[in-house]
BAKELUM-87409 format. One record per residue: residue number from 0; residue in one letter; x, y, z of N, C-alpha, C in turn. Coordinates in nm, 4 decimals, decimal comma. Atoms other than C-alpha are relative to their C-alpha. Example, Ala and Ser with C-alpha at 12.3 -4.5 7.8 and 13.67 -1.06 7.14 Angstrom:
// residues 2
@k 0	r a	n.xx 0,0890	n.yy -0,1190	n.zz 0,0000	ca.xx 1,2300	ca.yy -0,4500	ca.zz 0,7800	c.xx 0,0900	c.yy 0,1200	c.zz 0,0000
@k 1	r s	n.xx -0,0820	n.yy -0,1190	n.zz -0,0060	ca.xx 1,3670	ca.yy -0,1060	ca.zz 0,7140	c.xx -0,0770	c.yy 0,1090	c.zz 0,0730
// end
This chain:
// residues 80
@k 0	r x	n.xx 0,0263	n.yy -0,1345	n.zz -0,0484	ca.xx -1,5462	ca.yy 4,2286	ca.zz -0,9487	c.xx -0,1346	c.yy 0,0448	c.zz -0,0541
@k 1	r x	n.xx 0,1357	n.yy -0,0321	n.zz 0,0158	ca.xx -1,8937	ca.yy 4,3646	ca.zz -0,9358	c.xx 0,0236	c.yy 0,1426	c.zz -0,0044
@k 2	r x	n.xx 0,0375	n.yy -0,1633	n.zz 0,0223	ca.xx -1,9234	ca.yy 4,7387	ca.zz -1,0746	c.xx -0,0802	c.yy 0,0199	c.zz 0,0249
@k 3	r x	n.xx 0,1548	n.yy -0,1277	n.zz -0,0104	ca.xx -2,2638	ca.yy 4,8037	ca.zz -0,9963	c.xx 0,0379	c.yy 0,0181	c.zz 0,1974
@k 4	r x	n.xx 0,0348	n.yy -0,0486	n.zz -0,1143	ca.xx -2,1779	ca.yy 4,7749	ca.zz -0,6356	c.xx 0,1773	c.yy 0,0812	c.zz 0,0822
@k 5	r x	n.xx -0,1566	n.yy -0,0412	n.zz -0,0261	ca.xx -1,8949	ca.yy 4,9979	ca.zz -0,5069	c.xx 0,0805	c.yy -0,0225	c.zz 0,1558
@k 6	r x	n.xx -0,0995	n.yy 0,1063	n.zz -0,1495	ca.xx -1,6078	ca.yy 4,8549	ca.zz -0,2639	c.xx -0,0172	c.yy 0,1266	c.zz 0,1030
@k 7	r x	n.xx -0,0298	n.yy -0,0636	n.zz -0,1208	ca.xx -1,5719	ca.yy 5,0541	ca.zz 0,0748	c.xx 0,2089	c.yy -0,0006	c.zz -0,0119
@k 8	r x	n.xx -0,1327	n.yy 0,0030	n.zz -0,0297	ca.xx -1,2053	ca.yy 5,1486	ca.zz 0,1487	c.xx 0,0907	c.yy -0,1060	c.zz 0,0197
@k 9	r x	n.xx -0,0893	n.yy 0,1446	n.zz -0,1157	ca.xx -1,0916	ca.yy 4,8894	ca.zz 0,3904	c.xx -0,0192	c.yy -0,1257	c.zz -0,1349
@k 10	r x	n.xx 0,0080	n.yy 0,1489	n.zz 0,0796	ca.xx -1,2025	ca.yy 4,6312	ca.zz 0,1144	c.xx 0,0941	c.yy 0,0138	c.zz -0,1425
@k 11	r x	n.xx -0,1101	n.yy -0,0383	n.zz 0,1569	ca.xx -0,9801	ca.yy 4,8184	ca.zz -0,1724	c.xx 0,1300	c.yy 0,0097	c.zz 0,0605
@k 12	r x	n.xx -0,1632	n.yy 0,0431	n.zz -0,0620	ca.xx -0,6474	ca.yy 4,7690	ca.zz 0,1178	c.xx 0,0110	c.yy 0,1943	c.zz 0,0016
@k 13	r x	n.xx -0,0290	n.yy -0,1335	n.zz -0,0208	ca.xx -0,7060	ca.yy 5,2389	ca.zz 0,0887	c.xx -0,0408	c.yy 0,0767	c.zz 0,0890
@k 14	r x	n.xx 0,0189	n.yy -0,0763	n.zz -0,1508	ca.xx -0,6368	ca.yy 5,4286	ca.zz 0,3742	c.xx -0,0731	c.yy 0,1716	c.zz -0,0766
@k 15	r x	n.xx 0,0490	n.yy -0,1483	n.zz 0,0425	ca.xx -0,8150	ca.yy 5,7609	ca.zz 0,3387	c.xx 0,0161	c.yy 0,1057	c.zz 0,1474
@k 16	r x	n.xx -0,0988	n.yy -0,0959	n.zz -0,0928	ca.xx -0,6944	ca.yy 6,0643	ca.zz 0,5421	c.xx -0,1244	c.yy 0,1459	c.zz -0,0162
@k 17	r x	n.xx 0,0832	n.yy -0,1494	n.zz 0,0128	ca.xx -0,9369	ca.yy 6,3948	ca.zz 0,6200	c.xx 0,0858	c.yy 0,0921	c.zz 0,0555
@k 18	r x	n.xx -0,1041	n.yy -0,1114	n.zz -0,1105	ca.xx -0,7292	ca.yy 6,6812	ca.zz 0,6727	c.xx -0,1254	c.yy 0,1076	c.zz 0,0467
@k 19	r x	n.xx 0,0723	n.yy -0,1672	n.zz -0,0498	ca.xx -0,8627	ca.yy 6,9914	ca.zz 0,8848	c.xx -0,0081	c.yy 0,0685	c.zz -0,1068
@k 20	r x	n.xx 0,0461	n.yy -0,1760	n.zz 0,0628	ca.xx -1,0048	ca.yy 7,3044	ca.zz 0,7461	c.xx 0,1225	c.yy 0,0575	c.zz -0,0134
@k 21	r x	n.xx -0,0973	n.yy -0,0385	n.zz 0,0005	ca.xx -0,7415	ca.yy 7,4311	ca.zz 0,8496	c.xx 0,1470	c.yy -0,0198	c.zz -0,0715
@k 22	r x	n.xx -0,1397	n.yy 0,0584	n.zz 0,0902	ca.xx -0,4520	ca.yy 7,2202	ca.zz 0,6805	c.xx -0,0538	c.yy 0,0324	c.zz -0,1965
@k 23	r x	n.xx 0,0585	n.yy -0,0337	n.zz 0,1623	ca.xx -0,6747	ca.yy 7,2618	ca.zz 0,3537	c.xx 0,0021	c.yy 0,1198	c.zz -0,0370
@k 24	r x	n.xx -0,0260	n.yy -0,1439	n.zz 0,0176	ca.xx -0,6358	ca.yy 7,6291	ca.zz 0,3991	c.xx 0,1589	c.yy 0,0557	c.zz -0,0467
@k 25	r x	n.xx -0,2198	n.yy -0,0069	n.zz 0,0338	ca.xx -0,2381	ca.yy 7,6000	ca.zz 0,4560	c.xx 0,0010	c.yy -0,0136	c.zz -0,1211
@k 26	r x	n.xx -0,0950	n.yy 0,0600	n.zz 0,1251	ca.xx -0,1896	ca.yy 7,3994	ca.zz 0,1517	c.xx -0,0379	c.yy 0,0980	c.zz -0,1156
@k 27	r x	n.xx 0,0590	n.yy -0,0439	n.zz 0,1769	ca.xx -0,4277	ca.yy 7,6157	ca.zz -0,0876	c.xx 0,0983	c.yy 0,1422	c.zz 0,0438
@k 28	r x	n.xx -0,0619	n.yy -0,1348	n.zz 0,0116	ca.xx -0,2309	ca.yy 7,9266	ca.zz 0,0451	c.xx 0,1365	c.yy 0,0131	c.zz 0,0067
@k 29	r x	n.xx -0,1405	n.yy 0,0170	n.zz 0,0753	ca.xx 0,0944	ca.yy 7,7510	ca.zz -0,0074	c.xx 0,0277	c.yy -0,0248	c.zz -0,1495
@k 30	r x	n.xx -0,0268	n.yy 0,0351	n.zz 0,1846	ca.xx 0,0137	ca.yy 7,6565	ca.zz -0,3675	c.xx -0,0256	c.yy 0,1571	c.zz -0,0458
@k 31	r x	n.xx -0,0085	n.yy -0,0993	n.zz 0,0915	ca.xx -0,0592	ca.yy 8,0166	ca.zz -0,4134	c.xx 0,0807	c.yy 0,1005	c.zz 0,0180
@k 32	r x	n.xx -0,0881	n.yy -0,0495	n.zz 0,0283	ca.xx 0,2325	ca.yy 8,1103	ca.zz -0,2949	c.xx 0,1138	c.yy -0,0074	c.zz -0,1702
@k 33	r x	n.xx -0,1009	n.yy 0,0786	n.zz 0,0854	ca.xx 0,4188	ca.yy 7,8938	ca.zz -0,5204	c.xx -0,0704	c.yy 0,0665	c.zz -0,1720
@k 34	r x	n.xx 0,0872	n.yy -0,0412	n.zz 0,0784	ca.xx 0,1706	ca.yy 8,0005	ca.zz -0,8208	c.xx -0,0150	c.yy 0,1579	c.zz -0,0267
@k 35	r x	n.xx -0,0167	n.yy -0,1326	n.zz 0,0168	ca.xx 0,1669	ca.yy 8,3577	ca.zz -0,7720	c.xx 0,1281	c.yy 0,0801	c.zz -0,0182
@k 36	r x	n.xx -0,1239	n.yy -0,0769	n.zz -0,0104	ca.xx 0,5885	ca.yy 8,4007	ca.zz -0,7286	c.xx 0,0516	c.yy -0,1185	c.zz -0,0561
@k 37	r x	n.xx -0,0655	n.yy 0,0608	n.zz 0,0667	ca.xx 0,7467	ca.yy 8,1928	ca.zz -0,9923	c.xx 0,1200	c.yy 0,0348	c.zz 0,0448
@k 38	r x	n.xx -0,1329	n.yy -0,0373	n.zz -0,0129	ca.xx 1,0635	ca.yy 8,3354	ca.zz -0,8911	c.xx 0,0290	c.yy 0,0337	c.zz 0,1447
@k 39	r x	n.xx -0,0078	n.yy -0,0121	n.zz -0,1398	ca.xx 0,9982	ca.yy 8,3255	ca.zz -0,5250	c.xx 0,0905	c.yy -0,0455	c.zz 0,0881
@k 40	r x	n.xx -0,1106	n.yy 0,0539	n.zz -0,0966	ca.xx 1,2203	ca.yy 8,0991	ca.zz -0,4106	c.xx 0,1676	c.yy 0,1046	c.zz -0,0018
@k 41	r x	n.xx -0,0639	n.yy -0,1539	n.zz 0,0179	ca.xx 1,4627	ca.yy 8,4196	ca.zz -0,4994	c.xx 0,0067	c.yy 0,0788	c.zz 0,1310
@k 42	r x	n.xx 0,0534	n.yy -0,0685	n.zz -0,1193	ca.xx 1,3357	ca.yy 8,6041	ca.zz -0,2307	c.xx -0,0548	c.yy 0,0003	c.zz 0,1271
@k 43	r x	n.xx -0,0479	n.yy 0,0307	n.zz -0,1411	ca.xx 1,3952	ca.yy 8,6353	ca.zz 0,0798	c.xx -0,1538	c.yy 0,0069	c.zz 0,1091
@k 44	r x	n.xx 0,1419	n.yy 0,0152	n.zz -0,0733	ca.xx 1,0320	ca.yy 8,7348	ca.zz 0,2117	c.xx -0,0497	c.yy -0,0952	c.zz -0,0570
@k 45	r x	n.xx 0,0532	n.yy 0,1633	n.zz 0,0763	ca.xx 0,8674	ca.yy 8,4391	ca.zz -0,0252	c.xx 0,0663	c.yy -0,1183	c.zz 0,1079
@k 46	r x	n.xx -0,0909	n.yy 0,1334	n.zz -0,1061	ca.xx 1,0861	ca.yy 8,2019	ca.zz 0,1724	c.xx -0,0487	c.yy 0,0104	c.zz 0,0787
@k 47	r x	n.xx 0,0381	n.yy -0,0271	n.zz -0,1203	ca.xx 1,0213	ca.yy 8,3308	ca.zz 0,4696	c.xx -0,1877	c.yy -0,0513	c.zz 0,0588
@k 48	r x	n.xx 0,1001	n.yy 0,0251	n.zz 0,0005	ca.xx 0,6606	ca.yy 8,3418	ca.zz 0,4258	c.xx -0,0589	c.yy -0,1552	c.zz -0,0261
@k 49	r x	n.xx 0,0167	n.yy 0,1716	n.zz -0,0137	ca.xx 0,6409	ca.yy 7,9758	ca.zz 0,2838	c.xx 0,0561	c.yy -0,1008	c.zz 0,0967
@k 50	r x	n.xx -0,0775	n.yy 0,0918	n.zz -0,1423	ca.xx 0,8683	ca.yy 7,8521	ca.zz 0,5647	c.xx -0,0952	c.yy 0,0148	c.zz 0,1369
@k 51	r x	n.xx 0,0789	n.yy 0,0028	n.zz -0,0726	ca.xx 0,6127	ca.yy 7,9589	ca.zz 0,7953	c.xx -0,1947	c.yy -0,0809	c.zz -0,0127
@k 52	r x	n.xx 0,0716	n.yy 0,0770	n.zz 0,0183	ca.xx 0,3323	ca.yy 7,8312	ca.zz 0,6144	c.xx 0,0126	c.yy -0,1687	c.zz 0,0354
@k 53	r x	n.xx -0,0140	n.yy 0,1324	n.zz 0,0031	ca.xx 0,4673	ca.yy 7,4869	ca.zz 0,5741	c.xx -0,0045	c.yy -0,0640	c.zz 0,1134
@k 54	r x	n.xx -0,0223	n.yy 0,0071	n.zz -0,1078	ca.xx 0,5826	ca.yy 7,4767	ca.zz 0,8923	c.xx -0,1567	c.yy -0,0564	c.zz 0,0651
@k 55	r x	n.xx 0,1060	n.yy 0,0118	n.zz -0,1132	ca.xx 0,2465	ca.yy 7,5090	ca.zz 1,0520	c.xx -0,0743	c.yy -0,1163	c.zz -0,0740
@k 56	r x	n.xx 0,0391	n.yy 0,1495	n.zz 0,0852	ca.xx 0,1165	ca.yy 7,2686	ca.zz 0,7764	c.xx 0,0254	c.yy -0,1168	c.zz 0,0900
@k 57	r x	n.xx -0,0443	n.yy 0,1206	n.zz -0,0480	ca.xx 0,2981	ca.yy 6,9982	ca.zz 0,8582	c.xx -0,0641	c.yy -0,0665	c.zz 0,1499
@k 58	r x	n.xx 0,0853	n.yy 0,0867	n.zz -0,1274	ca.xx 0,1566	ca.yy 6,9775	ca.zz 1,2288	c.xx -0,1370	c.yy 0,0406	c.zz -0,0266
@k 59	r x	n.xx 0,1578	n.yy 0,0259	n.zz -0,0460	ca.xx -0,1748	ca.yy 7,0221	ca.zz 1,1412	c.xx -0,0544	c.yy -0,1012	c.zz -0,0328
@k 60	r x	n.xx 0,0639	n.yy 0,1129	n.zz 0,0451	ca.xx -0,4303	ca.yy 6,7603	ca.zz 1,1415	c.xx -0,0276	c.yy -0,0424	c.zz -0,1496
@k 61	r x	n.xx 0,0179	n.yy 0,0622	n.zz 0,1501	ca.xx -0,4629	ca.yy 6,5031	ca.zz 0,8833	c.xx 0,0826	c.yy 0,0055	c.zz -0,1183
@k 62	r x	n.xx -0,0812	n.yy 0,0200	n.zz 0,1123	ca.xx -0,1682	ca.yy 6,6040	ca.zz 0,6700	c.xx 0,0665	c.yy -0,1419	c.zz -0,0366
@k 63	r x	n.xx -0,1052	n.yy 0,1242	n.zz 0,0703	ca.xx 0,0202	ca.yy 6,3505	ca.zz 0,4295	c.xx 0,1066	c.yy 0,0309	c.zz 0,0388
@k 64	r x	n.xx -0,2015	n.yy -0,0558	n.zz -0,0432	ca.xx 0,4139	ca.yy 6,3445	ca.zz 0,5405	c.xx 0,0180	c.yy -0,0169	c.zz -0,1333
@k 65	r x	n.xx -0,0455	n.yy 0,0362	n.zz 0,1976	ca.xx 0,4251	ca.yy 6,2103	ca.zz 0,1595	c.xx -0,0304	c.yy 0,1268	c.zz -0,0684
@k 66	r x	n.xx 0,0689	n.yy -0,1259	n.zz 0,0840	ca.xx 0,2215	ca.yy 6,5410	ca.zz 0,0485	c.xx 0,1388	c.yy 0,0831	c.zz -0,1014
@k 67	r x	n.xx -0,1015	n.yy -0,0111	n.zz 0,0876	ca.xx 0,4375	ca.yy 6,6425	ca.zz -0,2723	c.xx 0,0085	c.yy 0,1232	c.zz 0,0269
@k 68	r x	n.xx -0,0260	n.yy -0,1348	n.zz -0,0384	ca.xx 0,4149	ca.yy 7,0245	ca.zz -0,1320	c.xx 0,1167	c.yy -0,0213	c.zz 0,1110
@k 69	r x	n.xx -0,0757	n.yy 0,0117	n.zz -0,0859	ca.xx 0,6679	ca.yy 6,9085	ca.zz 0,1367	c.xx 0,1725	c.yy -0,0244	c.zz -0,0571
@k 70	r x	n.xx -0,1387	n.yy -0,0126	n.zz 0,1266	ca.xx 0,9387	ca.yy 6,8222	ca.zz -0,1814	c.xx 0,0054	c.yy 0,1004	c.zz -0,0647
@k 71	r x	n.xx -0,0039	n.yy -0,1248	n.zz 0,0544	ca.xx 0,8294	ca.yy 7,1333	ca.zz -0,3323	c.xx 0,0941	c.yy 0,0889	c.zz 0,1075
@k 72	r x	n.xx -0,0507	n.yy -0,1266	n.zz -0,0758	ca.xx 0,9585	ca.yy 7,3276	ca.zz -0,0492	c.xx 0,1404	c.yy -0,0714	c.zz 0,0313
@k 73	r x	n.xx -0,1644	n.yy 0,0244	n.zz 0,0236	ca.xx 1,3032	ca.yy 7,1197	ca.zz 0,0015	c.xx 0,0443	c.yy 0,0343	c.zz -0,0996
@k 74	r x	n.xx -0,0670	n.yy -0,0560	n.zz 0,1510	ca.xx 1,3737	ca.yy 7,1353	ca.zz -0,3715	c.xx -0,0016	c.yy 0,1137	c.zz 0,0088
@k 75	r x	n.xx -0,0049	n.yy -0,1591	n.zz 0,0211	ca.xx 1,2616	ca.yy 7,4969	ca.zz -0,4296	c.xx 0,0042	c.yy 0,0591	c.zz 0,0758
@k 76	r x	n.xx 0,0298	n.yy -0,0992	n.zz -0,0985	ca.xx 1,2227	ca.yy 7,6882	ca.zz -0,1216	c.xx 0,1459	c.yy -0,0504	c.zz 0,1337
@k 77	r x	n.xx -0,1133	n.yy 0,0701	n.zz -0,0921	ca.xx 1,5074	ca.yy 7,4673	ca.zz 0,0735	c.xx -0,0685	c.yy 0,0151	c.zz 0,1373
@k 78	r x	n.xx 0,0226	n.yy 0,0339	n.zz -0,0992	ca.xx 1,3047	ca.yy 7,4062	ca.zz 0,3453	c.xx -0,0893	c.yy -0,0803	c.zz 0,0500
@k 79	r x	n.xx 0,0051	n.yy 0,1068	n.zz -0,0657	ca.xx 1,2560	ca.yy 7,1494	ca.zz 0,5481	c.xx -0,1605	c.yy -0,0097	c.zz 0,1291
// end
């Protein structure tokens, strides 16, 4: 392995993924749901509000289906 010259993706076997603007917006304004209401999953608007976030997440371009915000919201928020 040569360090001075650096591999390209395809030659390290790593897929790389660009999400939209838009999905990068979802996620930062689902982590601050999650971040701002420790006790959100409590409450019934919090839910609500992250169930709609996620939601639209999920189909937007470029998301991970693996993205660990998608277990955050089964575990804590129970939704799917």
């Amino acid at each position: 392995l040569n360090l001075s010259t650096p591999l390209s993706p395809a030659k390290n076997n790593i897929t790389t993924t660009t999400m939209s603007a838009s999905a990068q917006q979802l996620r930062t304004d689902l982590l601050k749901i999650i971040g701002e209401n420790p006790g959100g999953h409590q409450d019934a608007t919090v839910r609500a509000s992250f169930a709609s976030k996620l939601q639209a997440y999920s189909i937007a371009d470029g998301v991970d289906p693996s993205d660990v915000i998608f277990a955050i919201g089964k575990s804590v928020f129970g939704v799917e």
